[in-house]
Every structure is written in C-alpha cells, then in structure tokens.
C-alpha positions in Angstrom: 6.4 -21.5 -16.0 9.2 -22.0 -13.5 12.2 -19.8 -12.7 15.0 -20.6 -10.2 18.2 -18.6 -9.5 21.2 -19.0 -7.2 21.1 -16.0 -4.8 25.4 -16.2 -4.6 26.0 -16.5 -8.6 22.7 -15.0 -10.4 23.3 -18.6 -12.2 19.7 -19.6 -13.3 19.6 -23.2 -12.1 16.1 -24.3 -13.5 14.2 -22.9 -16.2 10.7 -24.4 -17.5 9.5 -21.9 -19.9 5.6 -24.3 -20.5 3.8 -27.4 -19.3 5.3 -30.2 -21.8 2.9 -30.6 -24.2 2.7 -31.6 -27.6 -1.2 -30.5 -28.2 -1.0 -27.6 -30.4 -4.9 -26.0 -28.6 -2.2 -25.5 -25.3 -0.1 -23.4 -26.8 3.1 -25.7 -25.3 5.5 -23.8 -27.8 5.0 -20.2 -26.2 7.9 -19.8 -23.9 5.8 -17.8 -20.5 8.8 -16.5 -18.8 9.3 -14.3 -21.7 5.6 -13.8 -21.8 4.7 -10.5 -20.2 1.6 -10.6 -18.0 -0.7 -8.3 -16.3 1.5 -8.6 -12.8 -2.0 -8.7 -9.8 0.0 -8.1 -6.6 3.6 -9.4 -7.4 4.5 -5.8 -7.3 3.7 -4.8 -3.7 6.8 -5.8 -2.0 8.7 -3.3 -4.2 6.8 -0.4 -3.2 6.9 -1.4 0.7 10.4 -1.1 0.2 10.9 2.5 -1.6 8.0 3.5 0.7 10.5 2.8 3.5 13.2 4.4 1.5 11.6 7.5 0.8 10.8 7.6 4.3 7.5 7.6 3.9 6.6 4.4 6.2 7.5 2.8 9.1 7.2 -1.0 9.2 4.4 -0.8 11.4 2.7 2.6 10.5 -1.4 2.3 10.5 -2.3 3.2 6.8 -5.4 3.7 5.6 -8.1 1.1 4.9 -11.6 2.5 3.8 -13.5 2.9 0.9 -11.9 5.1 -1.0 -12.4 6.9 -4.3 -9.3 8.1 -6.3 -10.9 10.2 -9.7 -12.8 7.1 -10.9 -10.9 4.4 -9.7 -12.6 2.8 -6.6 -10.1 -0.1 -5.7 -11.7 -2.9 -3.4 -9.7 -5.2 -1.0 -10.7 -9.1 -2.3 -12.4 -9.7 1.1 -14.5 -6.9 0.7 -14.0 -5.9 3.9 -12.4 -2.6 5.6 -10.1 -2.4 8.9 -10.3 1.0 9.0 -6.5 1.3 9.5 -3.8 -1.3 9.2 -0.3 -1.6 9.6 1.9 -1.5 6.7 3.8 -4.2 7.3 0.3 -6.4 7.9 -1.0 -4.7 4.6 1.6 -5.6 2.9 1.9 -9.5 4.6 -2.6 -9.5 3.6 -2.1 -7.8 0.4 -4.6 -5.6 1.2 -5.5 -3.4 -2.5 -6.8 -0.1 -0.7 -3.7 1.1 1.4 -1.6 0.1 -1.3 -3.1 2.6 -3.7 -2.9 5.0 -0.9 0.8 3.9 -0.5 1.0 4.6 -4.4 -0.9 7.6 -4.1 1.3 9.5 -2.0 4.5 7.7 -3.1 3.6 8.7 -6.1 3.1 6.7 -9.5 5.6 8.3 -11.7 8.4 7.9 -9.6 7.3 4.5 -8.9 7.4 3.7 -12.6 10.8 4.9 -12.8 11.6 2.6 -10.0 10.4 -0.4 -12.2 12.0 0.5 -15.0 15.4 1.0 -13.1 14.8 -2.4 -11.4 15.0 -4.2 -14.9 11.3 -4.5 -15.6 11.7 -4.2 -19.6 7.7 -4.2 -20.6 7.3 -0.8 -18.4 7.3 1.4 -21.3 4.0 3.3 -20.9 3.9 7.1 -19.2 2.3 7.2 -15.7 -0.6 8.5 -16.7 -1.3 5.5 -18.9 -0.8 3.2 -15.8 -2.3 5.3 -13.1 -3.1 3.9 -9.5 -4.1 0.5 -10.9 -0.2 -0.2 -11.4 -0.2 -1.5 -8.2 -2.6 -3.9 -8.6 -2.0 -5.2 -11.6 -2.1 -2.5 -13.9 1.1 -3.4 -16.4 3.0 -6.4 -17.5 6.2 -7.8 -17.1 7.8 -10.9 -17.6 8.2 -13.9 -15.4 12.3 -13.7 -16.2 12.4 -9.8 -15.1 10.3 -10.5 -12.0 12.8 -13.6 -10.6 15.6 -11.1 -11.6 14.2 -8.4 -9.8 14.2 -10.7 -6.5 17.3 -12.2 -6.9 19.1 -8.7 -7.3 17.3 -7.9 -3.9 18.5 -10.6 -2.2 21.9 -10.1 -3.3 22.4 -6.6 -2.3 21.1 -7.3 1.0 23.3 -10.4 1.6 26.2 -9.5 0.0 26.2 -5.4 -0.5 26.3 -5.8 -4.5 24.4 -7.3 -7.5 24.9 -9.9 -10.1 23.9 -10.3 -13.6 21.6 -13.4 -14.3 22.4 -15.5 -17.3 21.3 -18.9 -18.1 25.1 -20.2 -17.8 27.1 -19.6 -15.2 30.0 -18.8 -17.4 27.7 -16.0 -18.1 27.5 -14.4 -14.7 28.8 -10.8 -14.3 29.5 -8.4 -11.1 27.8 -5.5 -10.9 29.7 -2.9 -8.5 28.4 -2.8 -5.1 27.7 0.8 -5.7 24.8 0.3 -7.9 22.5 -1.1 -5.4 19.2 -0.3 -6.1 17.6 -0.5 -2.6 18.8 0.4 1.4 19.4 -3.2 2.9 17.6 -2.0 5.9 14.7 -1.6 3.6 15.0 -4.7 1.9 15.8 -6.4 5.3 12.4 -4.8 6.4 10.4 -6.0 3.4 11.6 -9.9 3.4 10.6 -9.6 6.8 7.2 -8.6 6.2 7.0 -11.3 3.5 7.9 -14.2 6.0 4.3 -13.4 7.7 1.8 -14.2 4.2 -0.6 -16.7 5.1 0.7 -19.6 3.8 -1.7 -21.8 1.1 -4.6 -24.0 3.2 -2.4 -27.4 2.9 0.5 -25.5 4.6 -1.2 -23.9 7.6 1.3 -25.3 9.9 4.2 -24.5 8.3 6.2 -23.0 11.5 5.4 -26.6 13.7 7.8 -28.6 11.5 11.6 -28.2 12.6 12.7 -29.0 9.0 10.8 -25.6 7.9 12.6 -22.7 6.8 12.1 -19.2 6.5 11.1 -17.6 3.2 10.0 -14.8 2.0 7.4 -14.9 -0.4 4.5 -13.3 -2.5 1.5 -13.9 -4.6 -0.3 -12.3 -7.3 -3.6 -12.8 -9.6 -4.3 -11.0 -12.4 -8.4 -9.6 -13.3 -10.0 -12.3 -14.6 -8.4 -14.8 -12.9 -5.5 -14.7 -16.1 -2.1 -14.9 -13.9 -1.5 -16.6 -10.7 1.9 -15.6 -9.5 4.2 -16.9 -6.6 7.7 -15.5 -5.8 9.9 -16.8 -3.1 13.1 -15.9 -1.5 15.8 -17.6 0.9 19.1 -16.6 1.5 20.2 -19.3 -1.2 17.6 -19.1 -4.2 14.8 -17.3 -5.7 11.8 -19.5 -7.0 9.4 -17.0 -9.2 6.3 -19.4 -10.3 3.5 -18.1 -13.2 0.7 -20.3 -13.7 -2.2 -19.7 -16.3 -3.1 -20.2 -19.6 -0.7 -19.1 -22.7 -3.7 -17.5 -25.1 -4.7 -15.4 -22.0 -8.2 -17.1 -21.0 -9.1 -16.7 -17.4 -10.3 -19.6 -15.3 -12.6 -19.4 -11.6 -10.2 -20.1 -9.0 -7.1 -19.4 -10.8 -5.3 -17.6 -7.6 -1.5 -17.0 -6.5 -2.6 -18.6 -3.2 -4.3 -21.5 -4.2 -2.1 -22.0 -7.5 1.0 -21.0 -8.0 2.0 -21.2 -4.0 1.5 -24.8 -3.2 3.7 -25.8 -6.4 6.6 -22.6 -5.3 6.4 -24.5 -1.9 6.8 -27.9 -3.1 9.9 -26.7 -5.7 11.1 -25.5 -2.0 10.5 -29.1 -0.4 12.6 -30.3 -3.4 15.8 -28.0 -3.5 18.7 -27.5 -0.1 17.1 -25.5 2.4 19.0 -22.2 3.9 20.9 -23.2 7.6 20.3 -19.3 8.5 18.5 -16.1 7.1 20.2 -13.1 5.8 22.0 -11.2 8.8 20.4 -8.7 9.7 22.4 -5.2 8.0 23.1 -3.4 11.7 24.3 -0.1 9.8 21.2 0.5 7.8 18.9 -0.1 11.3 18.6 2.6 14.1 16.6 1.2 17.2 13.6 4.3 17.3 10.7 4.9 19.8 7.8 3.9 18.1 4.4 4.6 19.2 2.4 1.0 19.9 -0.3 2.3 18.6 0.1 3.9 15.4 3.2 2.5 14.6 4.4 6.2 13.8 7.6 7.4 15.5 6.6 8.3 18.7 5.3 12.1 19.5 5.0 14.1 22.5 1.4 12.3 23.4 2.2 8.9 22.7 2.1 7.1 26.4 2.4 3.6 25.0 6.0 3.5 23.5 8.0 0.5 22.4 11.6 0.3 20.9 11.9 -1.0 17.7 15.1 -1.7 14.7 13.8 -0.3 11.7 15.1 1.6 8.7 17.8 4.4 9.2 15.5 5.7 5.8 12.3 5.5 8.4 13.7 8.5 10.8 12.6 11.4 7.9 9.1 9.6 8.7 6.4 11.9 10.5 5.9 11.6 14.5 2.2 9.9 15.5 -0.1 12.7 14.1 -2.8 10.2 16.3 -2.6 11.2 19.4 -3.3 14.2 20.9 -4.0 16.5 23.8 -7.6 16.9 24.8 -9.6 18.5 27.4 -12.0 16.5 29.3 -14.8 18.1 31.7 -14.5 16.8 35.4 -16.8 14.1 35.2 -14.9 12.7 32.2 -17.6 12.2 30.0 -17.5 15.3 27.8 -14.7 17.2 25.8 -14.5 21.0 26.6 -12.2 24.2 25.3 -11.3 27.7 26.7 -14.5 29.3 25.3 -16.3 27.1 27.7 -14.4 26.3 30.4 -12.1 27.3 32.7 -8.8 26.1 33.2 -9.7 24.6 36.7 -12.7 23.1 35.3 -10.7 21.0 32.8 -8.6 17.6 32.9 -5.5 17.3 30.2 -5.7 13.8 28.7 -3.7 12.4 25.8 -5.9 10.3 23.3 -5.4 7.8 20.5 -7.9 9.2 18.0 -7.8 8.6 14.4 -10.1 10.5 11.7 -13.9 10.2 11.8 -14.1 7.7 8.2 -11.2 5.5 9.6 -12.4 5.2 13.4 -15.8 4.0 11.9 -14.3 0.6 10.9 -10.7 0.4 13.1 -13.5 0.5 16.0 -15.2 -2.5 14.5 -12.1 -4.1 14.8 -10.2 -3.1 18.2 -13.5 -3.4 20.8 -10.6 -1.2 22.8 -10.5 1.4 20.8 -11.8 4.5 22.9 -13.9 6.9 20.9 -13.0 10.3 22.0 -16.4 12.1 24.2 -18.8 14.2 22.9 -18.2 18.6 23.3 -20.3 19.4 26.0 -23.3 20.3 24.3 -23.0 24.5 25.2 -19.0 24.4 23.7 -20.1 22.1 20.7 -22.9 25.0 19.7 -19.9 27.8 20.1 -17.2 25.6 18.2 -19.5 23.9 15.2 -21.3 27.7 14.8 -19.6 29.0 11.4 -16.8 26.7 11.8 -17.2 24.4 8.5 -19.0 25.3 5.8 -18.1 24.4 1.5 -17.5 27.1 -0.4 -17.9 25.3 -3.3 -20.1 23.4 -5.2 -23.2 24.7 -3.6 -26.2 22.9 -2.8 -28.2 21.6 -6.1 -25.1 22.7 -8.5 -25.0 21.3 -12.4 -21.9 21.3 -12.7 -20.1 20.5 -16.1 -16.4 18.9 -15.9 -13.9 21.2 -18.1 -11.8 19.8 -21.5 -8.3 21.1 -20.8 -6.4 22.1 -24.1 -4.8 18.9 -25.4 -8.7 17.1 -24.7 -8.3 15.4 -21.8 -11.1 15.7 -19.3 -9.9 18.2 -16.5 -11.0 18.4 -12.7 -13.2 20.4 -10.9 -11.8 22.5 -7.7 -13.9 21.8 -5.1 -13.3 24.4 -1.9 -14.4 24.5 1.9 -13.6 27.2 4.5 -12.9 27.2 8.1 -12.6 29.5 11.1 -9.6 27.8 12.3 -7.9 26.9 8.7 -5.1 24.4 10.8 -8.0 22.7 11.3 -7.7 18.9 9.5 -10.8 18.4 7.2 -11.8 14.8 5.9 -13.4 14.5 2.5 -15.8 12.2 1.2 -17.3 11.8 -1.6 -20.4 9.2 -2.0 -19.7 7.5 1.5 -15.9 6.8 -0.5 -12.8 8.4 1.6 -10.8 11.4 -0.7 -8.4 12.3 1.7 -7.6 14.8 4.0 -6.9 18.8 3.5 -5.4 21.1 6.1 -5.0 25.1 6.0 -5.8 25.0 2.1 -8.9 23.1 2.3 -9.4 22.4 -1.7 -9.6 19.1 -3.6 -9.6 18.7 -7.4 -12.0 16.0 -8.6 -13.5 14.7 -11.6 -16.6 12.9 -11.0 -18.8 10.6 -13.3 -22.0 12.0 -14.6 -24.6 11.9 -12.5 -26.0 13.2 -8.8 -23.2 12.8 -5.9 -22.8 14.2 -2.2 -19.9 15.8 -0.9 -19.7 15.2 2.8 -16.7 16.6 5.0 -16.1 16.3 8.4 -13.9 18.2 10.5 -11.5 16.6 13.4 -13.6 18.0 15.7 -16.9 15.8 14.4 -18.2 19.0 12.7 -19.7 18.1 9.3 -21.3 19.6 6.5 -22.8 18.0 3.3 -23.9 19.4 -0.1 -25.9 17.6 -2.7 -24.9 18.5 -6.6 -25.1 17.0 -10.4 -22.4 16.5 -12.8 -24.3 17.0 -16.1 -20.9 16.6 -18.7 -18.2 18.3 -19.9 -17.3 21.5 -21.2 -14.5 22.6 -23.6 -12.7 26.1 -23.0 -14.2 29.1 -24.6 -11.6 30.3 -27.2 
C-alpha cells in the first residue's frame, strides 16, 4: 500500500490501496490504507517531538539504555545490545526500543495516547492501561491513511504555520486555522532533523555522495512477527507513507521497514520532483542554549565542556546536567575523599562526568574515554558505606504474596529502602534489569512474576545492598 500527499495542498496525489491482483488467496480486494495495523516504530518520531515540547528532552540529552524492567514488560533493543546511555536524537535516528519506553515512561502513556488521538489516529480507542508501554513499540493500530495524514499535517505547520485537511480531490482540500497547530515548529523542526540521520537501507549507503540527493526525513517500523513493515518519508514538498505485508495478517522472516518498505519509499522518491531546499529553519521557536557536550543536558555549574546549540524554545524548562559533579580527590589523585576523612588542605576539587553505576557499566564499554570516577579511600569508604544503605523492605528470604486491589486487578508491592543521607540518589534493580532511580523517598511499587528474584540497589556513592526473596501469588483483600 502506497500513500502520497502534497505538503502545500493536503491533495493526495497517489493512492494504491493493494498489489494488483486478481488471485482471490492474496486478498487483492482489501484496501490496506484503511487497514489498521499493529504500528512497530512508526510512532517514535511523534513522541521525540512532544518529549521536546513538554520539555522533557533536549535534542541531544543521553537517555537511558540498559536492561530495564517496567512491571513485566522487559522491552529489548533488536540488536540486543546496550549503550548504556544514548542521545535522544541518536535513539531516536537507531530506533533504539529501551529509551523509548523510558521516554514513554516518564512522558507518560496516557497523555501520549491523547496526543494520538488529537493527531487524527482514529483506531486509538483503547484506555492507557490497555496499551501500556508497548504503545510505543507497536502496541496499537492505526491506519496507513491516518499515519501519511499525521505527517503531512506536521510538515505543514512547520512550513507554513497552519494545517490542511487531506481529501482525495483537491477540490476537497480545506484550511485549517493556523491556530490549531498541533506541534511547536521548533520541535517538529528538531524531529525532521533527527530523522534525516536513519541509516539508510544497505543498497543506499551512499546516499549523501550523489549531488542529485535530497534531504528527507524518514522512518521505519515492523510490527511482532514480522506482520507490518512500515516506511514514512517527508520533504518540504510531499509525504510518501509506504505499508508492506500480507492483507490476512501472516508474518514472514525478513519482513522489515528497513529492508522492505524503505527501498521501495526511496525509489517512489527517485520517481517524483525533488525539494530545491528544506524547510527554513522557524528562528522564533529556537533559542541558541549552552549545552553540556557531554550529556547533552543544558549546561550546569560543573559542566567544563560547553558548546552552543539552536534547539527548542520548549527545551529551556529541561533540567541542567544532573551528570556532572563536584568531587573530592586525595592528593595523589587516585582516591575520592570527604570531610569525615580529610581535611580541607588534604583535598583537590575536581568536576567529573559520572553517570549512575547500571548505566556507566555499558556507556564505558562504549566511550574507552569515559573516566570512571576513583575508589573512597578505603578508611572514608568504611565511615560512609557504615549504615548508610540498607532495604527496609522485603527482607532477606521474604514469601511475599502480590495483593488483588478491589475491582481484581493484580496490585503492587511497595518495596522501601532507607538512607543516612535521604538526598542521596539510589539506583534500583531488580534481576540484573534497571527500575529506576529514587531520591529522598526511596520506595518503588512493583509487581513481580511468581517466582525467586533479587533486589539489588546501589547508591551514587557505589554503596550497595542486595536482598534475596519469593513471590509465591496473590492475595485478595480481607473484607
């Protein structure tokens, strides 16, 4: 199925709902724009763009990239592999699953659904709840004709302040006033952008070496099961949204955006009059900030590598580099020490890059110059670990049964820890997977599977402490 719009009318210029076919076993009657299908990836770029909004993100903020574990969902990149930390912008450019959940996570998947629904997605009718996390990856439906719509809206409001209708005729084409926009330009500015860097499919590797090349921004998606491959594109002139699979649903090996649907979105590209220029860039919805060059946060206090980006006006409610810090180095350099055991002459201020214990394990595998902050001298590290972490609950050996709220769904335990210094940041894992963090009220509600699991949590300081319990079921209240 193949969709293509005219960025200045909303006029839909080509429209090929099936593969002509007259065999009745392909299914050549079912019209797949109107089909709805599970969506992989395709959705990604939207919540970039209201992560940006919400200020959230910068475009080059590290986000997370670990195992994590969210309830039972345990999302896995389709490498397999882990950077530790990424930016967002590369994350987004990769389509990288695991800080995309995190993205969703914390943007949070309610208000993202409304988003969807407000951007003209017409199959996003089920609660939150029903989509959870996974509706990032692939998690709901929608239809090929909502998706191009969707993209084409975007471009317009970024290239000319205001939205059209689409409608198959032109004669059908209706302004929508510029006051509805849907998304900042600036963001949407900042997204496309993002988009231009996807690796393009293997046969187009050197895509930027031919002078007749063009920028476009563009996205894939596949669907579990290999069911969907999707491909959207965008220049300043059209929209190309490409869905290849098979009508009754049936998956096939290999049946990816990247090596489907791209090469033929790509080649409808070859075919139709490339864009002179891209969209100008919308000055008023950019402010040139301080951004730190290595977390990609707005720059903080401790940040000594700065560099001047445009991003966002939306981006300046975003949090300064939480990454770097001030520590306390003995003379020699080779050990970390505090007031209770050192004095102030015997001490050397430093300000380190230094990301959580989980994260640094793998963005260390990664960046070979990535310095891993010193050991505590070994007489401060017995004053600072002594008492300092310790879980409050479960405790060691609990059989621990999950409780049934009132309307029957399965609740969440509260699990607690306690610390001397309660500003303290604590790091929780659970089964080697990455929770999250907690700081001054260190609790996290869970609801593990059945079975044995260990809690392990680790201070920013490298204290840790790990208990060892059993979930044996679930419980319904006492009456």
């Amino acid at each position: 199925a193949v969709m293509i719009t005219d960025v200045n009318t909303g006029e839909i210029l080509a429209y090929v709902g099936n593969t002509a076919t007259t065999e009745e076993e392909y299914a050549g009657n079912v019209n797949c724009i109107m089909a709805p299908r599970s969506t992989g990836s395709i959705l990604k770029p939207l919540l970039y763009a209201k992560s940006l909004e919400s200020g959230q993100l910068t475009p080059s903020m590290l986000v997370t990239d670990v195992p994590s574990q969210f309830g039972s969902f345990s999302p896995k990149n389709y490498s397999g592999q882990f950077d530790g930390a990424v930016p967002a912008n590369q994350a987004l450019s990769r389509s990288l699953n695991i800080p995309m959940v995190h993205l969703l996570e914390e943007y949070g998947v309610t208000k993202f659904r409304d988003d969807l629904r407000e951007y003209g997605f017409t199959t996003i009718r089920q609660s939150a709840r029903h989509y959870g996390l996974s509706l990032i990856l692939g998690g709901a439906e929608v239809k090929l004709f909502d998706l191009n719509k969707v993209y084409t809206q975007l471009a317009q409001e970024l290239k000319f302040g205001k939205r059209t209708s689409i409608g198959v005729l032109k004669k059908d084409v209706r302004e929508i006033p510029s006051a509805n926009t849907l998304t900042d330009r600036g963001c949407i500015y900042s997204t496309f952008d993002a988009m231009i860097e996807v690796n393009r499919p293997d046969e187009d590797n050197n895509w930027k070496i031919f002078s007749s090349s063009q920028k476009i921004a563009w996205k894939t998606g596949t669907s579990f099961g290999f069911r969907d491959a999707w491909a959207v594109g965008v220049t300043p002139k059209y929209v190309v949204s490409v869905w290849i699979g098979n009508a009754d649903g049936e998956g096939r090996p290999g049946l990816t955006g990247v090596k489907a649907a791209a090469p033929l979105l790509f080649d409808l590209f070859r075919q139709i009059p490339q864009s002179d220029h891209w969209f100008s860039m919308p000055e008023k919805d950019l402010k040139t900030v301080a951004i730190c060059r290595e977390s990609g946060h707005r720059a903080g206090e401790y940040c000594d590598g700065v560099i001047r980006k445009r991003i966002p006006a939306t981006c300046l409610k975003a949090n300064v580099c939480p990454y770097h810090q001030r520590v306390f180095l003995d003379q020699t350099g080779m050990f970390r020490v505090d007031s209770e055991c050192a004095s102030v002459f015997e001490m050397q201020r430093v300000n380190r890059f230094v990301l959580p214990p989980v994260i640094e394990r793998y963005y260390a595998l990664n960046h070979p110059n990535y310095a891993i902050l010193p050991d505590f001298k070994p007489e401060c590290l017995a004053k600072i670990a002594d008492g300092s972490l310790h879980i409050v609950y479960p405790k060691a050996g609990s059989k621990i049964y999950v409780p049934i709220t009132v309307d029957g769904e399965v609740g969440k335990v509260i699990f607690e820890a306690g610390h001397r210094k309660s500003t303290t940041r604590i790091y929780w894992h659970l089964d080697d997977y990455y929770l999250g963090e907690t700081k001054d009220v260190h609790q996290f509600s869970l609801n593990p599977p059945v079975g044995a699991h260990c809690l392990k949590l680790i201070d920013e300081n490298g204290i840790s402490s790990t208990v060892n319990f059993e979930i044996i079921g679930s419980s319904k209240p006492q009456k």
